[in-house]
N, CA, C and O atoms as CSV, one atom per row, in Angstrom:
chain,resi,resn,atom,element,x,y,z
A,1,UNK,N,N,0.821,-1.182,0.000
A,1,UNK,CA,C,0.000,0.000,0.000
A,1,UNK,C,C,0.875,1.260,0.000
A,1,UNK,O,O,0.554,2.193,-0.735
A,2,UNK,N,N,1.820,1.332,0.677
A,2,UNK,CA,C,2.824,2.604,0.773
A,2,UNK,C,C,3.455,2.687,-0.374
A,2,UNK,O,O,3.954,3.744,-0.760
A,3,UNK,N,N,3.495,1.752,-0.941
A,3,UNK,CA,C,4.001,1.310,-2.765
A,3,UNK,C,C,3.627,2.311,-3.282
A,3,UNK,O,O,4.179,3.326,-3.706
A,4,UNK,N,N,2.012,1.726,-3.179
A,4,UNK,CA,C,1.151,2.133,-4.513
A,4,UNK,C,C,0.731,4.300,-3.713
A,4,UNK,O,O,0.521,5.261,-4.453
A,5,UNK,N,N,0.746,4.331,-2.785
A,5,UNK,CA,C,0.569,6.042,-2.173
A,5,UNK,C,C,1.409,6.061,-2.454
A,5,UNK,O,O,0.913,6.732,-3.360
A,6,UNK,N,N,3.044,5.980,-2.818
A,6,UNK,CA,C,3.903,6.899,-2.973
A,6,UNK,C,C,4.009,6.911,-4.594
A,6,UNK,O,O,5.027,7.464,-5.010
A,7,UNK,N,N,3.368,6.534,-5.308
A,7,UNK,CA,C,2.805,7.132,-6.549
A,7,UNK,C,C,1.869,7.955,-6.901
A,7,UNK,O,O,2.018,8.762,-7.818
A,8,UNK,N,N,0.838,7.843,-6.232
A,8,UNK,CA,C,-0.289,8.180,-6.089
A,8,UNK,C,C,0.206,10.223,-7.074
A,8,UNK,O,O,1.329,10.662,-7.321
A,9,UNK,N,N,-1.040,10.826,-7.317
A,9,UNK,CA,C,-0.728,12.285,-7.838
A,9,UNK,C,C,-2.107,12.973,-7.244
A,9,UNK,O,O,-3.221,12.689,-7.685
A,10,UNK,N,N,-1.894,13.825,-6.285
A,10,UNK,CA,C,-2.850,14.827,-6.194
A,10,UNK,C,C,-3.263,15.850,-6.657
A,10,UNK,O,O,-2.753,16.960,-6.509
A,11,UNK,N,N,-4.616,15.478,-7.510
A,11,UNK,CA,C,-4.946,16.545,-8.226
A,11,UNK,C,C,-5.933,17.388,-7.477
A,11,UNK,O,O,-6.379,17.144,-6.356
A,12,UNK,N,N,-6.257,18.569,-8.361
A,12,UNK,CA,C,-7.606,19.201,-7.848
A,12,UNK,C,C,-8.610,19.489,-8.939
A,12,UNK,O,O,-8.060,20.171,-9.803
A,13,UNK,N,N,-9.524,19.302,-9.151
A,13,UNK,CA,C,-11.190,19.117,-9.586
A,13,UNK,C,C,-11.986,20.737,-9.730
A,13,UNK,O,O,-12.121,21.383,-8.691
A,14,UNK,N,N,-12.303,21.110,-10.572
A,14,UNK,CA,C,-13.601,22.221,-10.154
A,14,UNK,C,C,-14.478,21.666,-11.129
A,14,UNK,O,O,-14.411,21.392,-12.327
A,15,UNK,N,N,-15.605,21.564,-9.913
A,15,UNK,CA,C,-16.721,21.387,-10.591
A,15,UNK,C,C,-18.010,22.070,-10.496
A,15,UNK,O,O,-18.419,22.442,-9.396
A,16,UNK,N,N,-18.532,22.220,-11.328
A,16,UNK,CA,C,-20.212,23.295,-11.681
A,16,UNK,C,C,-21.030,22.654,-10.796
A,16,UNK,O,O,-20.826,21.445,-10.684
A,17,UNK,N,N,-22.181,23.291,-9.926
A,17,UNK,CA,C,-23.173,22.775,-10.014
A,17,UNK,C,C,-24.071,22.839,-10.634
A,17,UNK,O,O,-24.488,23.918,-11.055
A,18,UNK,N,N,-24.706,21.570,-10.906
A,18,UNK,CA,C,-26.125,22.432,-11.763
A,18,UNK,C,C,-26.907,23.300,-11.649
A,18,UNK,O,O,-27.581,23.919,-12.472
A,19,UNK,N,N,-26.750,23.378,-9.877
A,19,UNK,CA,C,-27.617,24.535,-9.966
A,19,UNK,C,C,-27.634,25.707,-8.314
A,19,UNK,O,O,-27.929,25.388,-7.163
A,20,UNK,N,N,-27.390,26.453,-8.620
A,20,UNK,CA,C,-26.411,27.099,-7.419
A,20,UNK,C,C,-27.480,27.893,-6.234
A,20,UNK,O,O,-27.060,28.404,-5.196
A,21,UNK,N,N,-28.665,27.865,-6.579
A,21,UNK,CA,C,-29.790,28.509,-6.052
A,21,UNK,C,C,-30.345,27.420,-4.831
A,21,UNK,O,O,-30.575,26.235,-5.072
A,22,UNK,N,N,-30.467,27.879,-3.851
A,22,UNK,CA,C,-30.756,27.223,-2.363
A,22,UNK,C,C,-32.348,26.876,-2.575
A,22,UNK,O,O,-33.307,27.636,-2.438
A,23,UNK,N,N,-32.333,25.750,-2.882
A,23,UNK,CA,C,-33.494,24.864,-3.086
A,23,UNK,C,C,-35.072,25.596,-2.458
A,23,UNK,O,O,-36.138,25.418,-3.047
A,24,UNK,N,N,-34.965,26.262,-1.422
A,24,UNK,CA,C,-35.860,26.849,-0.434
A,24,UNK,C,C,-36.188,28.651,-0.870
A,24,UNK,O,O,-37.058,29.356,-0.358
A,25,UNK,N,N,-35.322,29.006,-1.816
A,25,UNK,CA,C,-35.502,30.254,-2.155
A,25,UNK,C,C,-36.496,30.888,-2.975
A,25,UNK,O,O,-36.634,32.103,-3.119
A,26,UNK,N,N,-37.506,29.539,-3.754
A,26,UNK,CA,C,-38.652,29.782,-4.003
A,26,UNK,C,C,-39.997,29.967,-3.264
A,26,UNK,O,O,-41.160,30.017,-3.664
A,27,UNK,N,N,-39.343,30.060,-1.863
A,27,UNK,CA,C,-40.164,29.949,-0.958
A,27,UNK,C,C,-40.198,31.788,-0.003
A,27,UNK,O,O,-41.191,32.362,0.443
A,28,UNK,N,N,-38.978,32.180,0.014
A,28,UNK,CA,C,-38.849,33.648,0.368
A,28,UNK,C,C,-39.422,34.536,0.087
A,28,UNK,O,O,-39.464,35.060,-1.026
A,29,UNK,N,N,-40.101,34.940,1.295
A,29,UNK,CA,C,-40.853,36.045,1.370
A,29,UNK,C,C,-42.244,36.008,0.618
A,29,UNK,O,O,-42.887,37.005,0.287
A,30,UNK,N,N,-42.764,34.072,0.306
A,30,UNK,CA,C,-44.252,34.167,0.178
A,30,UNK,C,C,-45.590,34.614,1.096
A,30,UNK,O,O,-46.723,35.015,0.830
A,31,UNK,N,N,-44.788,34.307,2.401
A,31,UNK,CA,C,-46.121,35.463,3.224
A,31,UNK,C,C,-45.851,36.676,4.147
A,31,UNK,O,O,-46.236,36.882,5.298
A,32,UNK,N,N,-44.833,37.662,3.054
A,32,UNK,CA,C,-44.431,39.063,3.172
A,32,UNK,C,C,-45.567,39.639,3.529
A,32,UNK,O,O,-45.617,40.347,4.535
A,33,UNK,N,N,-46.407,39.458,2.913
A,33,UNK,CA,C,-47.895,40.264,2.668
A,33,UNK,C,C,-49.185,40.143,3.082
A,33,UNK,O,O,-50.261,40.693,2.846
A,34,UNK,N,N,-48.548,38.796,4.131
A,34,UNK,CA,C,-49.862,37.915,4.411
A,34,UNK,C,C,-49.779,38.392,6.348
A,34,UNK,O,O,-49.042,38.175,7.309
A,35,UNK,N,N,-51.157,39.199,6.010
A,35,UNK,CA,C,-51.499,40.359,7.521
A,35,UNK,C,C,-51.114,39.183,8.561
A,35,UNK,O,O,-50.438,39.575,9.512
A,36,UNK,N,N,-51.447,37.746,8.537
A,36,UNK,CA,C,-50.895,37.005,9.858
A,36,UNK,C,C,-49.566,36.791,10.255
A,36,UNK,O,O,-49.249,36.246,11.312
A,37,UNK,N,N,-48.944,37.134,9.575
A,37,UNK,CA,C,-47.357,37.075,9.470
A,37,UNK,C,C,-47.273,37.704,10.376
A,37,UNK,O,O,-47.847,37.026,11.229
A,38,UNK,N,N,-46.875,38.757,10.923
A,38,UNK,CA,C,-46.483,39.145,12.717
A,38,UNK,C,C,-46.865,38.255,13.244
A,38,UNK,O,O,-46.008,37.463,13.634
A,39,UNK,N,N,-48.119,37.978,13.484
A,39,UNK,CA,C,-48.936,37.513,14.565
A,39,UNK,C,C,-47.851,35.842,14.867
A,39,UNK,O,O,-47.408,35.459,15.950
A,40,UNK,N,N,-47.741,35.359,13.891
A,40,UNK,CA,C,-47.653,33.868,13.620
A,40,UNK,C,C,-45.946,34.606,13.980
A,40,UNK,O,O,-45.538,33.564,14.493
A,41,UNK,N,N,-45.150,35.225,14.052
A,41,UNK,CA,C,-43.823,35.343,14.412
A,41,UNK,C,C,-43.297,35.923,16.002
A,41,UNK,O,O,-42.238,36.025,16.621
A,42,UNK,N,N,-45.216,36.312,16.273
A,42,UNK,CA,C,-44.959,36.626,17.665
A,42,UNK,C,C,-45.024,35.334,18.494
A,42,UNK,O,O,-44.386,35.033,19.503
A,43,UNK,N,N,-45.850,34.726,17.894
A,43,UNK,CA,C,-46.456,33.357,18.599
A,43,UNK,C,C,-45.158,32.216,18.746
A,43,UNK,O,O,-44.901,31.461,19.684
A,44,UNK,N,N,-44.596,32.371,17.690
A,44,UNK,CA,C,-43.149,31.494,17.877
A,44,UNK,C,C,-42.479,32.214,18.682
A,44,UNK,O,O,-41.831,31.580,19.515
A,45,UNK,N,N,-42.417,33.249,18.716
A,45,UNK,CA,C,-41.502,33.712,19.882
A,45,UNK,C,C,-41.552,34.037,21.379
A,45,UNK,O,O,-40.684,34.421,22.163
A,46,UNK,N,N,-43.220,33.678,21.555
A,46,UNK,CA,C,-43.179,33.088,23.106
A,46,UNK,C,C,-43.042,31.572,23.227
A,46,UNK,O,O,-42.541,31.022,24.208
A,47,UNK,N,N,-43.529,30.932,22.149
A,47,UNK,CA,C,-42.992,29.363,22.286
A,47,UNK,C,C,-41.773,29.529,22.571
A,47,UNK,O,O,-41.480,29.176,23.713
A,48,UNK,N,N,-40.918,29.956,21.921
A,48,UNK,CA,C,-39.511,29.959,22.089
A,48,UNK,C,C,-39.123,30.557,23.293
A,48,UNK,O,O,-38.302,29.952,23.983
A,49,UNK,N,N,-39.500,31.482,23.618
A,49,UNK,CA,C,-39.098,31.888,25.037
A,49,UNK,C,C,-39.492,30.986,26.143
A,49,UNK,O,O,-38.737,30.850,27.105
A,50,UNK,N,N,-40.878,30.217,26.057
A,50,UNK,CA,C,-41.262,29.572,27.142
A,50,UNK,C,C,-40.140,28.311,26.666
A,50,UNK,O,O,-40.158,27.830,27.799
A,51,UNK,N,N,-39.517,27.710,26.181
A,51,UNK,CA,C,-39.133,26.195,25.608
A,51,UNK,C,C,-37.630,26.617,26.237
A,51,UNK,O,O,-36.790,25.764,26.525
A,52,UNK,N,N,-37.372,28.379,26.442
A,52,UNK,CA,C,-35.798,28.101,26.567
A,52,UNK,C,C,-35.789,28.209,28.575
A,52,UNK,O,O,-34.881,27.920,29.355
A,53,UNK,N,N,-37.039,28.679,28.815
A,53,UNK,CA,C,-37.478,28.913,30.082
A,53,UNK,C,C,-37.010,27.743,30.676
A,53,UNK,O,O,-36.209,27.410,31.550
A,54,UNK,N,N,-38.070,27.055,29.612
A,54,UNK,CA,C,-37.940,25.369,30.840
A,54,UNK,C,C,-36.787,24.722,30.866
A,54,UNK,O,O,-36.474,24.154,31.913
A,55,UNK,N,N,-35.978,24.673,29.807
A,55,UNK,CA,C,-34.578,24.637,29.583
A,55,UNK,C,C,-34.023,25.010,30.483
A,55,UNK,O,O,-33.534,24.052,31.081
A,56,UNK,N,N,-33.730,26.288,31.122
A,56,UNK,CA,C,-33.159,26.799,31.983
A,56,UNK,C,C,-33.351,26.358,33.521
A,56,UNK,O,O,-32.478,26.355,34.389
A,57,UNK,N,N,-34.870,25.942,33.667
A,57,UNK,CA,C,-35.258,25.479,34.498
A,57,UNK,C,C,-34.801,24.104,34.810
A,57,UNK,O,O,-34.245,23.725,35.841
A,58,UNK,N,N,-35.093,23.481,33.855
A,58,UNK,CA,C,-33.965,22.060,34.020
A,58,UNK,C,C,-32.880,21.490,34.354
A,58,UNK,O,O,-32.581,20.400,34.842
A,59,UNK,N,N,-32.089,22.812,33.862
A,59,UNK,CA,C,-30.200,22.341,34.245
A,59,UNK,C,C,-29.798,23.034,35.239
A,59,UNK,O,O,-28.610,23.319,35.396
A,60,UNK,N,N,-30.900,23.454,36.175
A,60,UNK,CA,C,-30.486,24.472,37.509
A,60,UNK,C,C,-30.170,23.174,38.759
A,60,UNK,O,O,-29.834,23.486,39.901
């Protein structure tokens, strides 16, 4: 094996992707406009506050 690695040649490669756009970006900013949007970002963010609460509460 040390044979055949000390032949061995390291190259380097560039390659394209097909397609360079983040799969999810057809999705940005479809409910910009949609009046529940606060509401629905406030609401995650007392979930989130209560979820890090109890968290905190846990490892005391």
């Amino acid at each position: 094996m040390t044979e055949r690695l000390a032949k061995a040649e390291i190259i380097s490669l560039e390659v394209e992707s097909a397609n360079n756009e983040h799969p999810w970006m057809q999705f940005a900013g479809m409910y910009a406009n949609n009046p529940l949007f606060d509401e629905v970002l406030a609401d995650i963010a007392v979930y989130r506050n209560e979820i890090d609460a109890d968290m905190e509460e846990y490892y005391r």
